[in-house]
MDTraj code that builds the backbone (N, CA, C; nanometers):
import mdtraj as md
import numpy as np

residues = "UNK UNK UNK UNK UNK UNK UNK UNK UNK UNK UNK UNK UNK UNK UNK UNK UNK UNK UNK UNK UNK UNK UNK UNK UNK UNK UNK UNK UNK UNK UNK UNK UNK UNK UNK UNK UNK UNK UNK UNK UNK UNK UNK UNK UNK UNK UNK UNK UNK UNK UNK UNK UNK UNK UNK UNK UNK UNK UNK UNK UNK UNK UNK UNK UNK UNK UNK UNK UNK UNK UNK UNK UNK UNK UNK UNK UNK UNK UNK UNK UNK UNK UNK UNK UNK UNK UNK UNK UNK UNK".split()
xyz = np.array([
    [1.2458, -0.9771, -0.5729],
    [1.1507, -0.8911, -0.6418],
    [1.0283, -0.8666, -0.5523],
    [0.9387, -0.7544, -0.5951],
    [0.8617, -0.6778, -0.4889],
    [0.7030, -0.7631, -0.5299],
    [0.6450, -0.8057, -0.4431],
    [0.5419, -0.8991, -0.5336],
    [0.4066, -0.7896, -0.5348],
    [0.4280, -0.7254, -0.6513],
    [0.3233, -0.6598, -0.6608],
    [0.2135, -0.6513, -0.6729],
    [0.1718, -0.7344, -0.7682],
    [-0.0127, -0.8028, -0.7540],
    [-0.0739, -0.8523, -0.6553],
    [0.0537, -0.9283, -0.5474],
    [-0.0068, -0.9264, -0.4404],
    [-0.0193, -0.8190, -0.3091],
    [0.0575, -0.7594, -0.3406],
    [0.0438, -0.6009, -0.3017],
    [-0.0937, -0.5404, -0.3034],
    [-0.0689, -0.4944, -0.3944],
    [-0.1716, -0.4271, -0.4826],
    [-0.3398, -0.5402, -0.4553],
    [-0.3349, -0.6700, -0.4169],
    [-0.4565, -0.7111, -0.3792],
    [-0.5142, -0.6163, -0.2661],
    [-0.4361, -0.6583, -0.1698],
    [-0.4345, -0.6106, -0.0134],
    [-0.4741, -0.4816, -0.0290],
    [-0.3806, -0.3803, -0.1305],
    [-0.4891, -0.2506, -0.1396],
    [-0.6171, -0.2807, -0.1396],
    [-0.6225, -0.2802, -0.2803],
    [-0.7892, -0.2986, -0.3333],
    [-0.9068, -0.3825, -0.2182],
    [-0.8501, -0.4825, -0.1929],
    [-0.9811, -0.6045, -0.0920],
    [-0.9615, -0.4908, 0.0651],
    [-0.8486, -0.4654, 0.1436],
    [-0.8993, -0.4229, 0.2333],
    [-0.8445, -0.2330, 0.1959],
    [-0.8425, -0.1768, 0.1394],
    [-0.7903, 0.0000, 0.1409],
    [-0.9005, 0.0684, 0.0789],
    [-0.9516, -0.0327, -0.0457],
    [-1.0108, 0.0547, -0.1178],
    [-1.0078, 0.0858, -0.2633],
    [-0.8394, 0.0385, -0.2883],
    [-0.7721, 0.1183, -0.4263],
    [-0.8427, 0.0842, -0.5177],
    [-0.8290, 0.1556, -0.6165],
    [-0.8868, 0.1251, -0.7485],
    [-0.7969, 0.0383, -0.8562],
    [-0.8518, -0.0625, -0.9022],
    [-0.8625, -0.1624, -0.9636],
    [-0.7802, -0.1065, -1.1308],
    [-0.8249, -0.0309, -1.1210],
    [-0.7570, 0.0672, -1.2950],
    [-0.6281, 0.1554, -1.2240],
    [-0.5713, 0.1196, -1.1105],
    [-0.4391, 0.1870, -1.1044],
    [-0.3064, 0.0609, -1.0905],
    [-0.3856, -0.1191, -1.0482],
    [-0.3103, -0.1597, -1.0338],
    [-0.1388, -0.1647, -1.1893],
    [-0.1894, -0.1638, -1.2833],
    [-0.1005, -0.1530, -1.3756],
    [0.0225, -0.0671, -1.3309],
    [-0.0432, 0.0503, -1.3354],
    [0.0596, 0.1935, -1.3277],
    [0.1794, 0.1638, -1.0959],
    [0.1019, 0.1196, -1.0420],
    [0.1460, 0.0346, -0.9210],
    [0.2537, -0.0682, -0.9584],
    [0.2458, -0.1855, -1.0548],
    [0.3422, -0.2528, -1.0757],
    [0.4409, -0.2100, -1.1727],
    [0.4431, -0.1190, -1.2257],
    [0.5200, -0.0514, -1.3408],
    [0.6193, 0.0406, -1.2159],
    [0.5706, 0.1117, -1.1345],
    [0.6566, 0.1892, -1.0516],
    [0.7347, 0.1127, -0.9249],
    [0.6325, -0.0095, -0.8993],
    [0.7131, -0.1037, -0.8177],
    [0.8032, -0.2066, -0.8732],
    [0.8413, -0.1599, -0.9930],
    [0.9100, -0.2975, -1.0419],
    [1.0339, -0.2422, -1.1289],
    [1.0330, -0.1059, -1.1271],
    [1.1354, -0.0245, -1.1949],
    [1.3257, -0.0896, -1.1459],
    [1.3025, -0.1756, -1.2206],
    [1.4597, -0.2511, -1.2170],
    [1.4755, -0.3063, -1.0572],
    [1.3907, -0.3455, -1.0477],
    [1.3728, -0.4287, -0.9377],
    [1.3746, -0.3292, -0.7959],
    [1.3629, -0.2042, -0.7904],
    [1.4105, -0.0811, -0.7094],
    [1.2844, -0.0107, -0.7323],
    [1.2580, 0.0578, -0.6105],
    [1.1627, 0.1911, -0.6332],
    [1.2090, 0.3020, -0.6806],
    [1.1473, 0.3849, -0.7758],
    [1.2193, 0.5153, -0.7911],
    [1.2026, 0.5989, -0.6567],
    [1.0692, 0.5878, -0.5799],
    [1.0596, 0.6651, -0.4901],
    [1.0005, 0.5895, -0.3235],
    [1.0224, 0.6107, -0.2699],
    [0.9652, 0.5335, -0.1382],
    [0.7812, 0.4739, -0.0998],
    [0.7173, 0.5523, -0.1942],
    [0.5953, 0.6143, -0.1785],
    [0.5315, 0.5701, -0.3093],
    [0.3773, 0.5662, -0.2518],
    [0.2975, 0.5191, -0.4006],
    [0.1267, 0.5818, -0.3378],
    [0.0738, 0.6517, -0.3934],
    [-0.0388, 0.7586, -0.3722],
    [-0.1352, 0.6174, -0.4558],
    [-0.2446, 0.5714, -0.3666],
    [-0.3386, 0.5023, -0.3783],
    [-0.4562, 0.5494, -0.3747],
    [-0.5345, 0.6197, -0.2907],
    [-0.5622, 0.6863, -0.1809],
    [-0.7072, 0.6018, -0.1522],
    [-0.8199, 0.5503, -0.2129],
    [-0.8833, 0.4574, -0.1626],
    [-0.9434, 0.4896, -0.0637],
    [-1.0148, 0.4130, 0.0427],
    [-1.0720, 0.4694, 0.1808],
    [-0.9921, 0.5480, 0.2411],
    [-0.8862, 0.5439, 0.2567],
    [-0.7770, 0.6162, 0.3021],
    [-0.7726, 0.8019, 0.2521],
    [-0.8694, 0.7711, 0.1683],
    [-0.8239, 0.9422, 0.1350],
    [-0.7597, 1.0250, 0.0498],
    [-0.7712, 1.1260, 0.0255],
    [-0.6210, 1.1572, -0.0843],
    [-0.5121, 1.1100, -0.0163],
    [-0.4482, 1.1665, 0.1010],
    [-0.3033, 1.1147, 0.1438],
    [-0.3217, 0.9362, 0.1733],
    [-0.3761, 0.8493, 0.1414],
    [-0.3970, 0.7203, 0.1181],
    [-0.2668, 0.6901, 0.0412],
    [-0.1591, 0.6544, 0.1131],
    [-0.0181, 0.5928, 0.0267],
    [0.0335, 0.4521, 0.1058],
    [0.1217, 0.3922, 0.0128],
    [0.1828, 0.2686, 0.0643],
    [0.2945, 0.2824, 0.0476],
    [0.3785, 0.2656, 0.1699],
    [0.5513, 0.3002, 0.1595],
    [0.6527, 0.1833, 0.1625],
    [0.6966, 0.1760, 0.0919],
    [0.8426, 0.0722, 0.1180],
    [0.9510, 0.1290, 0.1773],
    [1.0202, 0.0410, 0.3126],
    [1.0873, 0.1037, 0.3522],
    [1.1861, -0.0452, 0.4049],
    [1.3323, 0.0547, 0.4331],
    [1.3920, -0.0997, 0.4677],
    [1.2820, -0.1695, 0.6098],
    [1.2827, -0.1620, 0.6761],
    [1.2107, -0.1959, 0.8126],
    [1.0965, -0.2803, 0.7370],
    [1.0264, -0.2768, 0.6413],
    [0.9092, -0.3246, 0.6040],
    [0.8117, -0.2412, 0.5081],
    [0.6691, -0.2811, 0.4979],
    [0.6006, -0.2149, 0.3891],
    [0.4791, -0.1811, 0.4891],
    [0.3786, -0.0846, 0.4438],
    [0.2959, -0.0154, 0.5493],
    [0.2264, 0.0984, 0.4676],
    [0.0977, 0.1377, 0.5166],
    [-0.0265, 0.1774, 0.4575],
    [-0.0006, 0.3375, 0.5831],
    [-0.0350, 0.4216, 0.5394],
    [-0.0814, 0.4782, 0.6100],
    [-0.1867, 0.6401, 0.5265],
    [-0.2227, 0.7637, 0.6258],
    [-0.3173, 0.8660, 0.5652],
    [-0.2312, 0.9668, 0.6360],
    [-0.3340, 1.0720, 0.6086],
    [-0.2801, 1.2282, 0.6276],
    [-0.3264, 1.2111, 0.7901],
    [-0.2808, 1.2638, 0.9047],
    [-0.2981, 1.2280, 1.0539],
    [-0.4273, 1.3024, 1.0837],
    [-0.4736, 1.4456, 0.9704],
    [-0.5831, 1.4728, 0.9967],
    [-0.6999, 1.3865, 0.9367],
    [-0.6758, 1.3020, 0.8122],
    [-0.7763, 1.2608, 0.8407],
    [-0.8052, 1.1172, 0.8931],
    [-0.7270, 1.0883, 0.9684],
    [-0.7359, 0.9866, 1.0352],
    [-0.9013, 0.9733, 1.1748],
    [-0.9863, 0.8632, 1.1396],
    [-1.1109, 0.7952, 1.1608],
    [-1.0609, 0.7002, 1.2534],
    [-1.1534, 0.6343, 1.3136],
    [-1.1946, 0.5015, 1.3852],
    [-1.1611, 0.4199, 1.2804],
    [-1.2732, 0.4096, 1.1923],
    [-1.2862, 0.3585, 1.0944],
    [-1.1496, 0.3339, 0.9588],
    [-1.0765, 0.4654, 0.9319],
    [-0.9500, 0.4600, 0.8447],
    [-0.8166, 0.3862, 0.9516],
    [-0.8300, 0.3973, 1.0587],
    [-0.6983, 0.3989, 1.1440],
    [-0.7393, 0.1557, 1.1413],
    [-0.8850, 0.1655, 1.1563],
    [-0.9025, 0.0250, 1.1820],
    [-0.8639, -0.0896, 1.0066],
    [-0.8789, 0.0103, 0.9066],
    [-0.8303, -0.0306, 0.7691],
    [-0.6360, -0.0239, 0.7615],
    [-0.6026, 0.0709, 0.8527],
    [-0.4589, 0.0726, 0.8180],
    [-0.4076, -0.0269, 0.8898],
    [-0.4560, -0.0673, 1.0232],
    [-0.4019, -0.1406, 1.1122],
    [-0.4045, -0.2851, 1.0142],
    [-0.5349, -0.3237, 0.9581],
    [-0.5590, -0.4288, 0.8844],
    [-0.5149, -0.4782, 0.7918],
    [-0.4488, -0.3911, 0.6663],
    [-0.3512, -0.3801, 0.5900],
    [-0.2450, -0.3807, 0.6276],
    [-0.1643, -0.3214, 0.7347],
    [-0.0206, -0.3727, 0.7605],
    [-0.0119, -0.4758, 0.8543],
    [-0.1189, -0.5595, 0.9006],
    [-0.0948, -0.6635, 0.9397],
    [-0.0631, -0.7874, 0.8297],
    [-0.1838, -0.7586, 0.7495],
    [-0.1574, -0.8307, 0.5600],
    [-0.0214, -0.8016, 0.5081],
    [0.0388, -0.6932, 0.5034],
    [0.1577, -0.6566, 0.4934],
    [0.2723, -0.7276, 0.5369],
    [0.2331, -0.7013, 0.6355],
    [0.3862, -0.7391, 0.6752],
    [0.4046, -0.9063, 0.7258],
    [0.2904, -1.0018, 0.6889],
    [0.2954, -1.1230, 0.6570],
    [0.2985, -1.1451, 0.5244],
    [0.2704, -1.0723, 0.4591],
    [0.3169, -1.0992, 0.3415],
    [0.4736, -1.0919, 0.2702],
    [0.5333, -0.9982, 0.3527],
    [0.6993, -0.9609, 0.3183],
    [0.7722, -1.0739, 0.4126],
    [0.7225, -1.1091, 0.5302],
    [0.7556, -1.1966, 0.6280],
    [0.8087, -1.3742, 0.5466],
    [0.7011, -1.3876, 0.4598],
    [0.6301, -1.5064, 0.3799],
    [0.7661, -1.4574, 0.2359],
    [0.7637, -1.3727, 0.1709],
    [0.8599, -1.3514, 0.0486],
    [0.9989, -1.3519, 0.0520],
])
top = md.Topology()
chain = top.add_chain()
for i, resn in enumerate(residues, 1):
    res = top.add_residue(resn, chain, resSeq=i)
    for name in ("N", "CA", "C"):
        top.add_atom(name, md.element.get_by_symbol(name[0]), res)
traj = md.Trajectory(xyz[None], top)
């Protein structure tokens, strides 16, 4: 199973997300143990295109390439390092 709250921390402490979406996040990550869709729209510092993808290879944060910052590119790097010790660890 997909550990979503702890997911969904790693948004919120380093992305940004909002705190009133984690619900609707574990409801779509937990849909019979399967994603319906690859993708989950957070957007947080990250932006509108601010999403988190599951993929076989691993899990990973990324934005729209235009609006990619110093600053957004140094939050994504930071989050899929959290990431992917965290799937590493499950």
């Amino acid at each position: 199973m997909i550990p979503a709250n702890k997911i969904y921390d790693i948004l919120v402490k380093v992305c940004g997300a909002s705190e009133n979406m984690r619900d609707n996040f574990i409801y779509h990550t937990q849909q019979e143990g399967t994603w319906g869709s690859s993708e989950y729209r957070f957007q947080g510092k990250l932006g509108f295109g601010g999403k988190f993808w599951i993929r076989r290879e691993g899990w990973d944060v990324n934005c729209y390439s235009e609006d990619e910052t110093p600053e957004r590119l140094a939050i994504i790097k930071s989050a899929n390092e959290k990431l992917r010790l965290l799937r590493d660890a499950a």
